[in-house]
Structure formats: structure tokens, C-alpha cells
N, C-alpha and C positions, 0 to 999 in steps of 0.2 A: 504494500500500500504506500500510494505518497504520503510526505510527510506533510501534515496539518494541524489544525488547531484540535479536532477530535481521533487523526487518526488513530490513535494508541490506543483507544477502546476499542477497533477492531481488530482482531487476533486471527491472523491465518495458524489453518489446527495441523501440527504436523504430526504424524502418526508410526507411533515403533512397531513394528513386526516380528522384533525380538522379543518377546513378553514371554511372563513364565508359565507351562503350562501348555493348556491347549489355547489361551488369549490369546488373538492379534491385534494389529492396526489398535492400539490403545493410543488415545491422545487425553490429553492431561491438561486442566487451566485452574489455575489457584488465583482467586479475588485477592493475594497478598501485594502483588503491584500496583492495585487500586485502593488499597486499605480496607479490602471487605473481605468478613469471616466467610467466605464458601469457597468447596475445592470440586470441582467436576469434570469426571472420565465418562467414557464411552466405548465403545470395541465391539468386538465380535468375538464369536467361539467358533473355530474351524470342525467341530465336531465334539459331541458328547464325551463327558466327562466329569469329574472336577472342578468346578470352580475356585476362585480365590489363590492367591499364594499358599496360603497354608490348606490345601483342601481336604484336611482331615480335622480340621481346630476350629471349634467354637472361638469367637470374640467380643469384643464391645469395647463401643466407645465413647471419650468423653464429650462428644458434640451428637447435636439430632441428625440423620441420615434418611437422605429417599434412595429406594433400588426400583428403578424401573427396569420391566422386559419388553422392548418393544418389537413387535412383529413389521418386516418389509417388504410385507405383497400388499401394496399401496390400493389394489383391489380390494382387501379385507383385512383392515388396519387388525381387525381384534384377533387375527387367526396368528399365534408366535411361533407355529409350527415345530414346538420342542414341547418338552415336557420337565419342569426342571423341579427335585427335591429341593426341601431346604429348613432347616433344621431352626427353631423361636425359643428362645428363653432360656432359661438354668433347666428348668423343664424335660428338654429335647422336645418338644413337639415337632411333628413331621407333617408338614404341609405341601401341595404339589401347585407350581404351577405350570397353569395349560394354554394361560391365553394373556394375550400383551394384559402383563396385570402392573403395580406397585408396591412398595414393602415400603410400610412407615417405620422408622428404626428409629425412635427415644435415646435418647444417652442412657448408657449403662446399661439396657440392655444385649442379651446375649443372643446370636445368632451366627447365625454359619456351623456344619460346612451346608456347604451347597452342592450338588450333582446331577448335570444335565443328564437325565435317563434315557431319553431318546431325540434322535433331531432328526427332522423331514426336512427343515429349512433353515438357515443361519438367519438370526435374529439380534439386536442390536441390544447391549446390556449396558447403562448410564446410570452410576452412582453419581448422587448429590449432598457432599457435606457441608455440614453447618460450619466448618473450619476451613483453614486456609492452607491447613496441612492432614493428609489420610491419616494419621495414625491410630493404631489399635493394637489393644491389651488382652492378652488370650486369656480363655476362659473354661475352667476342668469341664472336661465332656468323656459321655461315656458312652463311647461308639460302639458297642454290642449292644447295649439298651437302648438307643435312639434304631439299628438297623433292623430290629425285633417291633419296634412299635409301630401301631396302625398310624396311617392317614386322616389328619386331624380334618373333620368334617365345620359343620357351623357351629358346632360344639364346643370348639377348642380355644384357650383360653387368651392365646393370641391370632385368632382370626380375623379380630377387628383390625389388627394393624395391616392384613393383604386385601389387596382391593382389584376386584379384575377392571382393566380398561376401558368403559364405555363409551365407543368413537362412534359417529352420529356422521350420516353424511350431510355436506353442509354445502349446500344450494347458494344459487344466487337468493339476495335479500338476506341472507341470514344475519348480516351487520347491523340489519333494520334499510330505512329508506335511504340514507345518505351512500351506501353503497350498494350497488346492484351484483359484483363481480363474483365469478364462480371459480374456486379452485379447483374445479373438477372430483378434487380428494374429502377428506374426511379429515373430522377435529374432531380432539378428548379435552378435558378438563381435568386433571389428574390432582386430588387433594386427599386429605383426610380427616374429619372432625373429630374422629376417637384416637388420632395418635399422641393426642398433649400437645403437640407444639405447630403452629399454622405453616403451609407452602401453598404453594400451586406450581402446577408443571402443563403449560397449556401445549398440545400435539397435535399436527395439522400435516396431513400431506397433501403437497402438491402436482397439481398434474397437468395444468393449463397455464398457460398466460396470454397476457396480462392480465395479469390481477392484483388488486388494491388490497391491502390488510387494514380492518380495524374499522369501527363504525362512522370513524372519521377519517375517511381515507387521503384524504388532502389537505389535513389541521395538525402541526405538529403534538404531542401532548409530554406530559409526565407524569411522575409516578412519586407518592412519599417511601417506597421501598425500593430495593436493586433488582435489576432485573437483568437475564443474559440470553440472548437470540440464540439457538446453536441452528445453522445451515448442514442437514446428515445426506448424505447420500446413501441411497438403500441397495444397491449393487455391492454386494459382503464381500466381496474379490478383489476390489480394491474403493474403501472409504475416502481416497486421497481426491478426490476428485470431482466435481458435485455437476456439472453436466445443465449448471441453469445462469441466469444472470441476476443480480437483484441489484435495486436501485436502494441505498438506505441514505438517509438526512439527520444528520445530528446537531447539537444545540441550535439556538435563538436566530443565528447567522443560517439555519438550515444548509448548514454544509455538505454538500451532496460526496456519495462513497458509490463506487461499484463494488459489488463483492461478485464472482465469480470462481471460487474455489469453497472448499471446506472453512470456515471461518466461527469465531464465537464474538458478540457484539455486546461488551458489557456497559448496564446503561445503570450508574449511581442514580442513586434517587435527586431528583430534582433538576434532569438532565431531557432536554424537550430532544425527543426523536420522531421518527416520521415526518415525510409520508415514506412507506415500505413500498415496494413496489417489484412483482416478481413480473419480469421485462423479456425475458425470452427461456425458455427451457424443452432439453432436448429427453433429459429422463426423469421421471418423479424423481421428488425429494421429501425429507422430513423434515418440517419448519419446529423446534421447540422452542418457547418461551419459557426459563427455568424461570421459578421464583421463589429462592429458597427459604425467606422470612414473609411470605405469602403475598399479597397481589397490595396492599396498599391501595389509599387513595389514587382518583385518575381527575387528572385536570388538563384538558384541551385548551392546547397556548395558542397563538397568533402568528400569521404568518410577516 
């Protein structure tokens, strides 16, 4: 990106291949350059298995954490085409997930390991911490007794924290009258009321352009919380590369950016962005709005 007055809130995401494990293409952005507590990854699994570094160790940590599993057959956002276990609490509760869902993770709670049990299709996994750095503190687990225990139904005493992903296909109008535009894809709204502590993680794929994001699609706005664009590309083969054009506008001056690669767009509170603008694209993509201390007031600025 050229250099400007807001370039340095747009991040091209470069992604390691060497990861431990069956991980790949993991790319990594920590709010410590910004002065905000959140650290957020993304990647892919080449194939079932183990999850996590340590994929036999329960852990926990001292910041609140989301794990989303998102599915990228942009045809049926909700289908993640895996199956993945995964292990809640001091407990061991064994929970499966089947379909692009979310895991609200509290501080100090225990969880992992985790283990892809089966995969049909490679599917996009993005942890979001509440800190500016991943770290975690293992936690005694008792891997005979969790591999013996049933599949925690709606019974189980942390179910409230998974949440399967409800994407909606989203038509033209859906912004209301001020925008007409259709992304061809589908949007979720990704939060939690029973985890203790507020986010939102709004997911939209796209599949058309041009299209306008936001009910105000030509008024810059802000927000009194942080908020961070990620641009994913759904082609699991290679993440590096995102196959569309966007137009994005930041501060008062409306300083216009092209992004055209994998990119993350961190927007401090109080910081007027839009109008967004997806300007030409050759394969879907997955647009996320992270927002890891939850969605905040919204105030529509002037152009």
C-alpha cells in the first residue's frame, strides 16, 4: 500500500505454510501496533486430525476468546463440510461440531484438545483474542475419560457457549431503502448473550459486484468500539490471494485505498470509514467484520 495518512490501518495478510501440524496458510494480526487488546489468526486444515499445537492438552486463558469454523462453499455458507470434536471445561465435555458454528471461550476457562474427525471439504478456522498476544496455560486432562465419554447433547453444561452459524441469504434491500445492492452471497451475525462477555463477528460472502456495504452506503460512519475488516479468500489451496477489488475510505479526508489482495483493515473507535465498495470480482470471497468488545454505538459522519 502507498504511504498515507491512514495507510497503516490497512495490513496486507501474509500467510506461513510452515505451521505445526496438519495447519496451513496461518496468518496472524495482533491490535499491539494500534494499542488495542485483540490478536487474530485464521488458516486452514489440509486434512483431519488434531488440532492446536498441543493436540492432546486441554488449556485456558487469561483473556475472553471466539473460535469460529467457517465453511467455503459460498453456495451454503452453513455447510463446514468437517466434523470436528472438541473437548469444554475441567469437565471434558465432548461436543461435535458439524456446521460453520462458534465457541465463546471466557477467561479461565478450559478447553481443547480438539480433533477434526472427518473432512469432505477444507474449511476456514479464525480464533479471536481478547489480547494482543495468544498465550495459554495448560490444563490437567484426562484423555481416557474424555475419549470414553458421550457426545454432549443440549444437555451439557457448556452448550451455551457453541453456537451453530445462522447465514441468511441477503437480497437486495436488505440494508433497508438507502441501498438496493445485492451481494449475490449470504450474511451471519455471529455473537453470544450466555458467554459473559459481548462481541460480534458479522460474515458475508460475496459473489457479485458492485456492491455497496452498509445501510449507508455513501455516508462515511463510526463506531465507539474497534472494529477489523478481514478480506478471506475461500479457494483453501492457496489463501494468499483474494481474486476481487475493493474500494475502502478512511477518516474525515475520506481517503480512498484499493485493497486487492488478502488484507485486514483495523478501524479504532472513533475513526469514520466508508463508503466500502466491492468494485470488481473474479471468485467469491468472505467479507468478516471482527468485533471483539462487541458492535458499539454507530454514528453516520458527513461527507
Amino acid at each position: 500500500m502507498a504511504k498515507s495518512k491512514y495507510g497503516h490501518y490497512i495490513k496486507k495478510l501474509s500467510f506461513n505454510k510452515d505451521c505445526i501440524g496438519l495447519y496451513r496458510q496461518e496468518t496472524q494480526l495482533s491490535g499491539k501496533p494500534f494499542g488495542l487488546d485483540f490478536h487474530v489468526k485464521y488458516g486452514t486444515y489440509i486434512a483431519a486430525g488434531g488440532m492446536g499445537t498441543e493436540p492432546d492438552e486441554s488449556h485456558s486463558h487469561d483473556f475472553d476468546q471466539i473460535m469460529v469454523w467457517i465453511g467455503t462453499d459460498t453456495g451454503d455458507m452453513g455447510d463446514l463440510g468437517a466434523e470436528v470434536e472438541v473437548c469444554l471445561g475441567e469437565e471434558g465435555e465432548k461436543y461435535m461440531v458439524t456446521t460453520s458454528s462458534s465457541l465463546a471461550v471466557p477467561r479461565g476457562m478450559a478447553h481443547f484438545p480438539a480433533t477434526i474427525k472427518r473432512m469432505d471439504r477444507r474449511f476456514i478456522y479464525m480464533e479471536v483474542s481478547c489480547a494482543p498476544d495468544n498465550k495459554a496455560t495448560p490444563v490437567p486432562f484426562d484423555k481416557k475419560a474424555f475419549e470414553s465419554a458421550p457426545v454432549m447433547l443440549w444437555n451439557g453444561k457448556h452448550r451455551k457457549n457453541l453456537t451453530d452459524t445462522a447465514f441468511i441469504r441477503k437480497g437486495p434491500w436488505h440494508y433497508g431503502q438507502r441501498n438496493q445492492d445485492d451481494s449475490g452471497g449470504s450474511l451471519a451475525f455471529i455473537s453470544n448473550n450466555n458467554a459473559g462477555f459481548e462481541f460480534l463477528i458479522m460474515c458475508e460472502s460475496i459473489k457479485k459486484a458492485p456492491y455497496r456495504f452498509g445501510p449507508f452506503p455513501d455516508t462515511p460512519h463510526a463506531h465507539t468500539k474497534p472494529e477489523i475488516l478481514f478480506f478471506i479468500r475461500t479457494d483453501t489451496n492457496d489463501l494468499s490471494s483474494l481474486g476481487a477489488e475493493v474500494e475502502m475510505h478512511l477518516g474525515k479526508e475520506m481517503e480512498r485505498h484499493v485493497i486487492t489482495e488478502p488484507c485486514a483493515v483495523v478501524i479504532p473507535k472513533g475513526l469514520l470509514h466508508n463508503p466500502l465498495i466491492i468494485t470488481k470480482i473474479e471468485r467469491p470471497f468472505i467479507m468478516t467484520d471482527v468485533r471483539p468488545f462487541g458492535s458499539g454505538d454507530f454514528a453516520p459522519g458527513k461527507l
